[in-house]
MARZAKOL-392537 format. One line per field, with one value per residue: residue number from 1; x, y, z of N, C-alpha, C in turn. Coordinates in pm, 1 decimal. Layout:
<rs>
nr c(NUM,...)
n_x c(X,...)
n_y c(Y,...)
n_z c(Z,...)
ca_x c(X,...)
ca_y c(Y,...)
ca_z c(Z,...)
c_x c(X,...)
c_y c(Y,...)
c_z c(Z,...)
</rs>
This chain:
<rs>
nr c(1,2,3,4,5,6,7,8,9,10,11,12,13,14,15,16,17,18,19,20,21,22,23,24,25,26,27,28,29,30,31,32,33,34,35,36,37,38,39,40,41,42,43,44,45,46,47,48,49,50,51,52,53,54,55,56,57,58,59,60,61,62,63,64,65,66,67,68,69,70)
n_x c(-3815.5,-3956.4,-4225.2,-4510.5,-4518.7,-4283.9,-4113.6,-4264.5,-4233.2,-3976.8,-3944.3,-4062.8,-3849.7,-3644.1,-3765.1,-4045.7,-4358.4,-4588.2,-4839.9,-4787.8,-4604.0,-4738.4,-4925.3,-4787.7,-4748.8,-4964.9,-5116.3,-5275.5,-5235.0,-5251.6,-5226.8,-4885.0,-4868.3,-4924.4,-4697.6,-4463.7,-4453.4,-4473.7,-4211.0,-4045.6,-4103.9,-4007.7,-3734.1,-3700.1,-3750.7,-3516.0,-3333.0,-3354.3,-3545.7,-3827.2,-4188.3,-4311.9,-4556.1,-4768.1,-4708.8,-4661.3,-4416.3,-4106.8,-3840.1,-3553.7,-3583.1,-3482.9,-3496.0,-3795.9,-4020.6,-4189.0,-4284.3,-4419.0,-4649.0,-4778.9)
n_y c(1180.4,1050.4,876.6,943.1,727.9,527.9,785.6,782.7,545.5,600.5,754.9,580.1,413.8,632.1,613.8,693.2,691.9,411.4,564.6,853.2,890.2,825.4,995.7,1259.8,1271.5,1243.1,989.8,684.6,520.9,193.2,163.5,202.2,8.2,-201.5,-137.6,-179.2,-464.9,-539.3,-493.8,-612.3,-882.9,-907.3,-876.2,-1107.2,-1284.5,-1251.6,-1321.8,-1591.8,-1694.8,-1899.9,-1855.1,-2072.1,-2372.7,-2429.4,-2273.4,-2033.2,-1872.0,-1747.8,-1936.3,-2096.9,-2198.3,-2462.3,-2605.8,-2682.7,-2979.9,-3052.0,-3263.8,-3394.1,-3236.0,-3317.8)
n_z c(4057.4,4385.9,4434.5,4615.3,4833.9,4892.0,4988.2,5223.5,5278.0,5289.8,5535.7,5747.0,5768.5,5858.1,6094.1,6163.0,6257.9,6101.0,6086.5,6107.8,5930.4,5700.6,5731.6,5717.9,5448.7,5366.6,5206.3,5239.5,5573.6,5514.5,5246.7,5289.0,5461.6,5295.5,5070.1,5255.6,5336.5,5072.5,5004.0,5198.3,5150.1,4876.4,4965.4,5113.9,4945.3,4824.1,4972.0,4961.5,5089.3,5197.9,5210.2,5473.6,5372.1,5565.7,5828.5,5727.3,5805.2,5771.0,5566.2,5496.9,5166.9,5089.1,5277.4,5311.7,5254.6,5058.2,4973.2,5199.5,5248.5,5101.9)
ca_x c(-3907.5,-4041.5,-4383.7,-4554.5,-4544.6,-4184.7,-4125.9,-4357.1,-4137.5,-3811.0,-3978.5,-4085.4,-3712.3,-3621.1,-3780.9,-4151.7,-4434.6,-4652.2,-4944.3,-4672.9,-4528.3,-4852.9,-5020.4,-4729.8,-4754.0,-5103.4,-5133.6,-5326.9,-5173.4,-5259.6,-5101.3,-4721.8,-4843.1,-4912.2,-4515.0,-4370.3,-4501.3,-4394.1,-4053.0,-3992.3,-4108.2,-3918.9,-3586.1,-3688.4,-3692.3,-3365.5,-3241.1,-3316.8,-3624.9,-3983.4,-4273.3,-4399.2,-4735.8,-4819.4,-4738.3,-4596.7,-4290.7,-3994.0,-3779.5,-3484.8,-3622.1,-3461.6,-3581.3,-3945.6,-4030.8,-4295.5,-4393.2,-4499.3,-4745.8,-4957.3)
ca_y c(1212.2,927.1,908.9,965.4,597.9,590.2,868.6,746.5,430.8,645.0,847.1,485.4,371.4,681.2,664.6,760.5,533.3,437.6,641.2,942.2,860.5,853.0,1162.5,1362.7,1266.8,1238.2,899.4,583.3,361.3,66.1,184.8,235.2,-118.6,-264.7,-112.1,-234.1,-582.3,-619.4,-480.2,-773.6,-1046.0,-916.8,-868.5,-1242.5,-1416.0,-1245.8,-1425.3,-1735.1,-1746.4,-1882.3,-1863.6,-2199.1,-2333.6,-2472.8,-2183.9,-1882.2,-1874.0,-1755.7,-2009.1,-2106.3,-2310.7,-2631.9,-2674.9,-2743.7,-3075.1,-3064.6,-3429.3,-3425.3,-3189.3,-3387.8)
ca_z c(4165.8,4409.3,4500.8,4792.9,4911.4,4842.8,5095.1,5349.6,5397.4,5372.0,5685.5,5835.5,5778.2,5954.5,6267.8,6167.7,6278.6,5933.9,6067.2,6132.3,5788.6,5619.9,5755.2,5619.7,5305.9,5281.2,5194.6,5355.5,5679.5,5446.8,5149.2,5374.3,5501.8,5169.8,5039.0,5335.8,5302.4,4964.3,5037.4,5276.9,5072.5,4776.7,5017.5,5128.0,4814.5,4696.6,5052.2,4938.2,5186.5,5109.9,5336.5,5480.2,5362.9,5693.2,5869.2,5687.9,5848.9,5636.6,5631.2,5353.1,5087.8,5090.9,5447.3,5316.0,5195.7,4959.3,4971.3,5342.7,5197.5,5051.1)
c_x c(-3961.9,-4174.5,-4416.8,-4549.3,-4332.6,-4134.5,-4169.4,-4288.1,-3991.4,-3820.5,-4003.6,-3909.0,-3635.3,-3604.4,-3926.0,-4223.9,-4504.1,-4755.1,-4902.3,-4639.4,-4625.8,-4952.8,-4931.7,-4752.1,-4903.6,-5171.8,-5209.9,-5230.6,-5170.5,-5205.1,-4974.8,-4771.0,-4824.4,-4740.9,-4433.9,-4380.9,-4472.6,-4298.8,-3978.4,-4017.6,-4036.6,-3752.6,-3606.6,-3647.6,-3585.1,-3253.8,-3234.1,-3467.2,-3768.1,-4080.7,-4310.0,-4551.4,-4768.3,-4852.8,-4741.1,-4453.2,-4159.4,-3867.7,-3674.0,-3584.3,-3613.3,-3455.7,-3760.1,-3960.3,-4137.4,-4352.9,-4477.8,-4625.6,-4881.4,-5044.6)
c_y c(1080.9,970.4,891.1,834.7,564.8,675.4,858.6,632.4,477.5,687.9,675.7,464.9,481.4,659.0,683.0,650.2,524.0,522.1,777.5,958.5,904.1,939.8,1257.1,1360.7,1216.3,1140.2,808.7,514.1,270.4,120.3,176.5,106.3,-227.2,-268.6,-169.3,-392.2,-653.1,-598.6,-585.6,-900.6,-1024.3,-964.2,-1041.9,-1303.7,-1327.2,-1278.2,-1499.4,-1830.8,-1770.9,-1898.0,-2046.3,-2232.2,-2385.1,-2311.6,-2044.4,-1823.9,-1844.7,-1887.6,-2018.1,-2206.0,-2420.5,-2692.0,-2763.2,-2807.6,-3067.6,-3186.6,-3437.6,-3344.6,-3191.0,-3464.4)
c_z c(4224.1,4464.4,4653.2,4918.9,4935.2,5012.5,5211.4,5455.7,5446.4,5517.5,5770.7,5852.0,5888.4,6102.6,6274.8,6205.1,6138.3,6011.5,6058.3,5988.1,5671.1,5649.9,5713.8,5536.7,5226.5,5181.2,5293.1,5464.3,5530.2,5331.8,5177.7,5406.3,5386.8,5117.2,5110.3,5339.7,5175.7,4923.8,5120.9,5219.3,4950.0,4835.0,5100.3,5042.0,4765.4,4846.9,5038.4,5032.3,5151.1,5237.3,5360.5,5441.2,5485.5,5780.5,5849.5,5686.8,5733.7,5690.3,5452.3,5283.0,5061.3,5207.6,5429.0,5218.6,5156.6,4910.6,5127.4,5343.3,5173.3,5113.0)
</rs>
């Protein structure tokens, strides 16, 4: 069985909007935003991609120099 959050993004993946998604299933917006948010940074880092600290930016990893940093 998946849970209600789960479900909410299959319906976003669909086609649903998250507030759409998450009024079916009777869950929060911010919960479906929370899942979806750490569905993309998981499916980042298993690209190879890390955020920038400057800006955020996904970017590959051996693009950012970590001495200019400091």
């Amino acid at each position: 069985m998946t849970s209600k959050t789960q479900q909410a993004i299959a319906d976003h993946d669909a086609g649903l909007t998250v507030a759409q998604a998450a009024r079916k299933h009777e869950i929060s917006e911010t919960a479906v935003y929370a899942a979806l948010k750490r569905r993309d940074k998981k499916q980042a880092k298993e690209a190879g991609l890390q955020a920038c600290p400057c800006c955020g930016t996904l970017v590959p990893g051996e693009k950012i120099n970590r001495d200019m940093l400091k």
